[in-house]
PAGUDREN-911649 format. One record per residue: residue in one letter; x negated, y negated, z negated of N, C-alpha, C in turn. Coordinates in pm, whole numbers, plus 50000, padded with zeros to 5 digits. Last residue first. Example, Ala and Ser with C-alpha at 12.3 -4.5 7.8 and 13.67 -1.06 7.14 Angstrom:
BEGIN
S487155022549292486335010649286487104999749213A486815056949220487705045049220486805033049220
This chain:
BEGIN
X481044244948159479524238348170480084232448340X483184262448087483214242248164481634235848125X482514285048144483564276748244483324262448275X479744305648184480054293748145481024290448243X479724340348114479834328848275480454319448156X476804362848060478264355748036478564344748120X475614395747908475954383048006477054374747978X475054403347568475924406247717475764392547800X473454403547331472994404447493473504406447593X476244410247116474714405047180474084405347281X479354403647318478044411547232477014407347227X482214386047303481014388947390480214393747266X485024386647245484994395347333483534397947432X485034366147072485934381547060485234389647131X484224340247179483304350547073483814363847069X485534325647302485714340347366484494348247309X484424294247268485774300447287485294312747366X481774285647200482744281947128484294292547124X478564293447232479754298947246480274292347126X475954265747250477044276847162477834280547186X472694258847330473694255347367474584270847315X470504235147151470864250147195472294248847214X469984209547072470244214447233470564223947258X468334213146804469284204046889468924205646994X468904246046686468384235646735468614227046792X469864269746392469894262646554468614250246554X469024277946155469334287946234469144283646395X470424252345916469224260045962469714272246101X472874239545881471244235545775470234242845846X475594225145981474394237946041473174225145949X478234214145896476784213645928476174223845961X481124217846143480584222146020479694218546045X485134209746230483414208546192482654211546126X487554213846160487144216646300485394215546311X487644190445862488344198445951487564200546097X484444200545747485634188445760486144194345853X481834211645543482994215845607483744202045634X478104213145473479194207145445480544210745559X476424244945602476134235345452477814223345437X475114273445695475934264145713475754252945555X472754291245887473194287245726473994272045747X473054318346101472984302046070473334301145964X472044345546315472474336246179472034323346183X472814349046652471584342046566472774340246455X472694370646930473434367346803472674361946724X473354357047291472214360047197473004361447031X474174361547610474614352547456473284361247345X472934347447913472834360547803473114356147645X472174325048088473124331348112473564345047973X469354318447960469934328548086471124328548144X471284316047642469934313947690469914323047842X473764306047396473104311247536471944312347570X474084321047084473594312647173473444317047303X476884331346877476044336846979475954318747100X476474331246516477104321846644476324329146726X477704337246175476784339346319477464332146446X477514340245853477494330145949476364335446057X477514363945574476984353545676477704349245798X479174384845424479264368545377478124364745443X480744399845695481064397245571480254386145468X480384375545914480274390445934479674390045790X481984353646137481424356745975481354370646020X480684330946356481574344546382481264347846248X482044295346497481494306546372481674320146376X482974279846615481974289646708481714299246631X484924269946508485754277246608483944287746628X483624245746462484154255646326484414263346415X481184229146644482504233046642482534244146549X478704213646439478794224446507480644226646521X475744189346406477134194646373477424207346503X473184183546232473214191346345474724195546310X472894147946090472634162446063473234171146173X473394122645855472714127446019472274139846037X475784120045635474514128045694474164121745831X477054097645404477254099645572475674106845582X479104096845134478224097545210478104104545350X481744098645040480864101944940479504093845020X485184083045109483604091145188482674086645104X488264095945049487204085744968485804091445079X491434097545171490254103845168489154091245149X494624108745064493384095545015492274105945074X497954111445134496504116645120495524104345148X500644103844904499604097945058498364106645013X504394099744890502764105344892502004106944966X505784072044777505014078944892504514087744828X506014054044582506784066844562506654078144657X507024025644748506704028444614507084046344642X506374025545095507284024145001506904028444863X504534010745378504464019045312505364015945139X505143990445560505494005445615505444013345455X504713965545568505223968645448506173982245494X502913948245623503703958545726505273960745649X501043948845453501953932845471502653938445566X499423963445272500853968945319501443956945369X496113975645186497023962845237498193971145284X495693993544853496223994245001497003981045053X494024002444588494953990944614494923993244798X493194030844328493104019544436494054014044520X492064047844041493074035944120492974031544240X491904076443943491234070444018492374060744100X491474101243685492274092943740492084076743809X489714132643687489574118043635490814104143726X489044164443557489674153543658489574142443600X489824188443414488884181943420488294173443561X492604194743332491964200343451490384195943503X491754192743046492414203243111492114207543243X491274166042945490524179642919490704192642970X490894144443235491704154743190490704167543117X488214116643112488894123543221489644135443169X488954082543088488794095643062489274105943103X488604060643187487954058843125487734074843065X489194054443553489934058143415488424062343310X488474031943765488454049143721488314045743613X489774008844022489934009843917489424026143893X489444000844237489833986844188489903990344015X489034010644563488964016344472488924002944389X490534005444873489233997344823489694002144667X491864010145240491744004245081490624005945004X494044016145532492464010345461492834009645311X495534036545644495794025045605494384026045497X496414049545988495534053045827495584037745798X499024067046168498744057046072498034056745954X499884089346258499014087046390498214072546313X501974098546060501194103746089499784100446191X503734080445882503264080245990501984085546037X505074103445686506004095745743505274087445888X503094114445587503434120045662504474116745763X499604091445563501444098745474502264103145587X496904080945393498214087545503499214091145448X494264063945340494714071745310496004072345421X490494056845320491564057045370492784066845307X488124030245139488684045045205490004045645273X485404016644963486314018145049487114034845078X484614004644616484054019544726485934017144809X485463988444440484713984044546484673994844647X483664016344171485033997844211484053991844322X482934046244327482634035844236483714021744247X481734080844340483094071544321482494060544255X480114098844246480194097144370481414081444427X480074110244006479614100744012479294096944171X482644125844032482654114443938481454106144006X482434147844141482654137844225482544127844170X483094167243901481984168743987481854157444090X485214164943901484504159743764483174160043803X487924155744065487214164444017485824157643965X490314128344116489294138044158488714145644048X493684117544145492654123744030491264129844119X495744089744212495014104344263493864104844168X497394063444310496394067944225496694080044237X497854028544451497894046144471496954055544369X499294000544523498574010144465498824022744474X499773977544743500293989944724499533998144654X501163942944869500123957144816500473967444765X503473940444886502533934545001501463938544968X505753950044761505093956044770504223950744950X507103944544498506453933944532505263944144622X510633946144416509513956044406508503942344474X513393947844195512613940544279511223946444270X516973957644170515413961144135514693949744238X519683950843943518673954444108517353954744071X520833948043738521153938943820520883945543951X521413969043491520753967343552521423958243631X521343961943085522223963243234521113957043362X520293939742944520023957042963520753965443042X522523923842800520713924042824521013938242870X525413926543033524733929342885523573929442916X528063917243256527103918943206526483912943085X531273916843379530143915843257529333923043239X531853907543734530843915343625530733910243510X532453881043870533063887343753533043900343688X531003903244143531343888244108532683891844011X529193931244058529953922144139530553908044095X526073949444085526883941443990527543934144123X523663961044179524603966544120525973963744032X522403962644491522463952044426523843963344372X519273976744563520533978244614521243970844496X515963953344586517393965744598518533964244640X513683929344698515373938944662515373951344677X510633923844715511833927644815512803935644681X509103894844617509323910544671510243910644690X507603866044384508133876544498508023890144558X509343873644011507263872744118508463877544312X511393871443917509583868243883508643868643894X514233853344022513103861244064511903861844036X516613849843753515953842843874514883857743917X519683839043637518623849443626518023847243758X520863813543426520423817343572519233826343586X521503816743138522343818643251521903818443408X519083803743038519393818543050520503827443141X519473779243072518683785843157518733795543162X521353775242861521823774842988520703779343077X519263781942663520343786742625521553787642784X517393762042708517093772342697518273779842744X519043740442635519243738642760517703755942789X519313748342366520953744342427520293745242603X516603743142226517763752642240518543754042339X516783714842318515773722342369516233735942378X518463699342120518813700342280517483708842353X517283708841892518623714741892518973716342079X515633691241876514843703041919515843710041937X516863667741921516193667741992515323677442036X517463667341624519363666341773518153666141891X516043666741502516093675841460517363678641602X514673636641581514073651041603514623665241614X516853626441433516503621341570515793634541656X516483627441194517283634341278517503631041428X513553613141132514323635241166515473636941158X514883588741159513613597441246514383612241290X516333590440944517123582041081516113592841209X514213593940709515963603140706515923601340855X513293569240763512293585940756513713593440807X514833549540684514403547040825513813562740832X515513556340436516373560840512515733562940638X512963552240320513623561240318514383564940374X512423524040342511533535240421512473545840445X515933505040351514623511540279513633517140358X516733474640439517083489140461515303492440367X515383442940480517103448240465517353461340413X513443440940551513513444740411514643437340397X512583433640800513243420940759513113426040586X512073457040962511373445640940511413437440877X514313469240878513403472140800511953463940815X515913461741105516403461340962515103461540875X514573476441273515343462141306515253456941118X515233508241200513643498341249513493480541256X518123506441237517403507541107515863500941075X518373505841471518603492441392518393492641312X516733526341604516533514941634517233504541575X518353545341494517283542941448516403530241456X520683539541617520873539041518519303540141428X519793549641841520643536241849520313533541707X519273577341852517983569341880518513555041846X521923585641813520633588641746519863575741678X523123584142046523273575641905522453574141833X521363600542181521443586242268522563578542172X521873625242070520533620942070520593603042073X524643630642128524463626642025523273621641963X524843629742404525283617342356524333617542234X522923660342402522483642642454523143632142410X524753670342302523573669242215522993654842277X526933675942469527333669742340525893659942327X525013687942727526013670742720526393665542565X524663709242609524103698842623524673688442662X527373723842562526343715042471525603711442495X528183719042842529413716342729528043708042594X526723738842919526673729542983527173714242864X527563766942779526513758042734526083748942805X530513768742882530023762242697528713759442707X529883774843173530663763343161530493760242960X528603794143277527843786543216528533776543147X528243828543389529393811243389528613807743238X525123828643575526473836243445527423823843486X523843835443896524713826343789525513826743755X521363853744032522553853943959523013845343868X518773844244172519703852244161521083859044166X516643813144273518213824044130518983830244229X513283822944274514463820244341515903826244231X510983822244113511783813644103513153813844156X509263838944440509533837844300510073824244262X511543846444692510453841944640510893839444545X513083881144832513023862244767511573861044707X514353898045085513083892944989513553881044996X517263921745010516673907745056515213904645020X518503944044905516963942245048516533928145090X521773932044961520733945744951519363944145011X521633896744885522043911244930521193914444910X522183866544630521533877444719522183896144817X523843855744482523133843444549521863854544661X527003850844279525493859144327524553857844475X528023831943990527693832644143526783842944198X529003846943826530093833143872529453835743987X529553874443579528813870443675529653859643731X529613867143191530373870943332529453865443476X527603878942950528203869242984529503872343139X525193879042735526273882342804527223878342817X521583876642840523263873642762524133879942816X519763887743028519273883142875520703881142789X520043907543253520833897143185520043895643063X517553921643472518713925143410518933910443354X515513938943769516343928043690517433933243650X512853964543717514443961443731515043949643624X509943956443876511093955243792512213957743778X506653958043981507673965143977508223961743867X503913955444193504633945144073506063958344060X502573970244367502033963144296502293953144187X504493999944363504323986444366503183982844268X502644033844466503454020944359503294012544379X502344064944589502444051044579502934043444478X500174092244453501384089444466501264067544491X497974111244601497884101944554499314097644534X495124137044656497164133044709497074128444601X492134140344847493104140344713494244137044761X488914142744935490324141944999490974147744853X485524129745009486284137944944488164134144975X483554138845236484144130245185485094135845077X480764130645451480984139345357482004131945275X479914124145830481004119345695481064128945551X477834128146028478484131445946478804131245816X476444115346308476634112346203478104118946134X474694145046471474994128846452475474126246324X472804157946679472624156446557473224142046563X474124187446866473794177846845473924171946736X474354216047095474534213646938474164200246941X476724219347358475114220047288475314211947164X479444245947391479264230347394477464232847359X481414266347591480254266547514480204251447502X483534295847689483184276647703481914276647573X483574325947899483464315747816483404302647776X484184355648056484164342648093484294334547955X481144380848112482684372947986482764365048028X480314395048368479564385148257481134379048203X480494431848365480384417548393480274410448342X477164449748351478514450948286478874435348381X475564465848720475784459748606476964457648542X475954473648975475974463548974476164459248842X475514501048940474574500049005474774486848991X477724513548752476164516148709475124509848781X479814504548901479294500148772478204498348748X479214524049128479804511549213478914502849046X479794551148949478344544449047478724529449068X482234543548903481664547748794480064543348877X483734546649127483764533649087482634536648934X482654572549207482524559149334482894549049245X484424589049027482934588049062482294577949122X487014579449084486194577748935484774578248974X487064589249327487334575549342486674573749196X487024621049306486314608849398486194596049366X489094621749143487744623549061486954615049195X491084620149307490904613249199489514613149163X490674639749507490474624849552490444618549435X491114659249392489774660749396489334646449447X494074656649336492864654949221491454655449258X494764664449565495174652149481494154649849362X494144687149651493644677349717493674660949717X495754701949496494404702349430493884693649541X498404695049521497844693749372496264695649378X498374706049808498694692949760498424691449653X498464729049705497224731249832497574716649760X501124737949586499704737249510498684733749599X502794734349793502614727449688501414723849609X502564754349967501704739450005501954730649892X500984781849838502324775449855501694758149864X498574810649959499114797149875500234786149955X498924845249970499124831850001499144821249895X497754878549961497934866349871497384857449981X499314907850017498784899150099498754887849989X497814943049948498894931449909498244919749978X499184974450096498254967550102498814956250033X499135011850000500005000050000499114987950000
């Protein structure tokens, strides 16, 4: 009995499929080996030595440079009110006028009664040239002359109090009293803030102390205008510092004639300690490899891995104390993905 073995064009097709595969792996596997890895595409900047800021940064709360809430010394009824919400007045300016109508009343009495007074002293003085009248009385005639004369000092005190005024200029509040209000000392009227300056105070660390001095400039921000730094000038450090957090409470004064900035802000303060000249470096180039600092340099075309000892931080920037040179030029963007000695293609060289 004889047996015949065939193959089914299926399988003839499975193995003329794979032998082209492995072809083509082989041919691109040589094609590799003969033209090298490729070069990473990357950006790189050169190192350079300029001037760098060392500074320190804190959060600071705002405050007027004057701050009150007006109120009534008497009590009395409101007659006239002489402001709105937010108004700025200048100092002196009134306010609010109580009714005044009894102590108007006494000064007018007190004056007639001064302007007898004085009548009556003057004939006594008359008199006493002549030694008609005694010393005695003419003394008596005096103090009371004096006494209806410190009485009208009272009395027109007493009506001044009725006009509540403004004690330093600034800007209003929201006004809390209406016409024929009674008002009591101690009742609020409104507030008045005086804020064409602007203090700010923030604590630094104990270690910075002697880095800080009255006079030392700086800047600070607030989130309200972000694209907005507003200058200022240290005016005041606290005499003692937190046993706790061991900190020290640090004054300073901000121009505001804008008057962008409101009591009660919070503003980042940055104070500058001192300015290096020293080899800065994009933060981005850093590669850590558990506690050192590496950057791959170019040279050739070929990144290179060099440690570097770093030294002061500010956002996006760092010193370089050692490792580089001015001019070596640094992978910034696509550290991920280059090795030591791999080639590499500069984009925006």
């Amino acid at each position: 009995m004889s047996s015949r073995f065939s193959l089914s064009p299926l399988l003839i097709g499975v193995v003329l499929f794979a032998g082209v595969v492995v072809y083509l792996n082989i041919s691109e596997e040589q094609s590799v080996n003969q033209s090298g890895p490729r070069a990473t595409p990357v950006n790189s900047a050169l190192i350079s030595s300029q001037a760098f800021p060392i500074t320190i940064e804190s959060l600071g709360t705002a405050i007027a440079n004057e701050s009150v809430n007006i109120t009534a010394q008497v009590t009395d009824t409101v007659k006239v009110i002489n402001f709105e919400d937010g108004d700025e007045v200048k100092k002196g300016e009134v306010l609010i006028q109580l009714n005044d109508t009894e102590e108007r009343a006494r000064v007018e009495e007190l004056r007639a009664n001064i302007d007898e007074a004085k009548r009556q002293f003057t004939r006594i003085a008359d008199l006493r040239q002549s030694n008609a009248t005694s010393e005695q009385l003419l003394d008596e005639q005096q103090a009371r002359v004096k006494a209806l004369e410190a009485q009208l000092d009272i009395a027109l005190a007493q009506l001044d109090d009725m006009q509540i005024r403004a004690p330093f200029s600034g800007l209003l509040g929201n006004r809390e009293i209406s016409i024929g209000s009674l008002v009591q000392p101690g009742d609020t009227i409104t507030s008045l803030d005086d804020i064409s300056v602007i203090k700010v105070d923030f604590n630094i660390a104990e270690n910075h102390l002697a880095s800080v001095a009255k006079g030392q400039t700086l800047t600070a921000s607030s989130v309200a205008y972000p694209d907005k730094t507003f200058n200022g000038t240290i005016t005041n450090i606290d005499t003692r510092l937190d046993p706790i957090s061991r900190s020290i409470r640090v004054r300073a004064t901000l121009d505001n004639k804008d008057k962008r900035l409101r009591p009660g802000m919070l503003l980042t303060v940055v104070v500058e300690k001192r300015v290096l000249n020293t080899l800065v470096l994009p933060e981005k180039a850093l590669v850590p490899v558990q506690d050192k600092q590496f950057v791959y340099v170019i040279k050739d075309n070929v990144a290179h891995q060099t440690e570097v000892e770093i030294g002061e931080r500010r956002p996006g920037l760092v010193q370089i104390v050692s490792g580089l040179s001015e001019g070596d030029e640094v992978i910034t963007e696509g550290t991920l993905r280059v090795r030591d000695q791999s080639p590499v293609n500069v984009l925006n060289r």
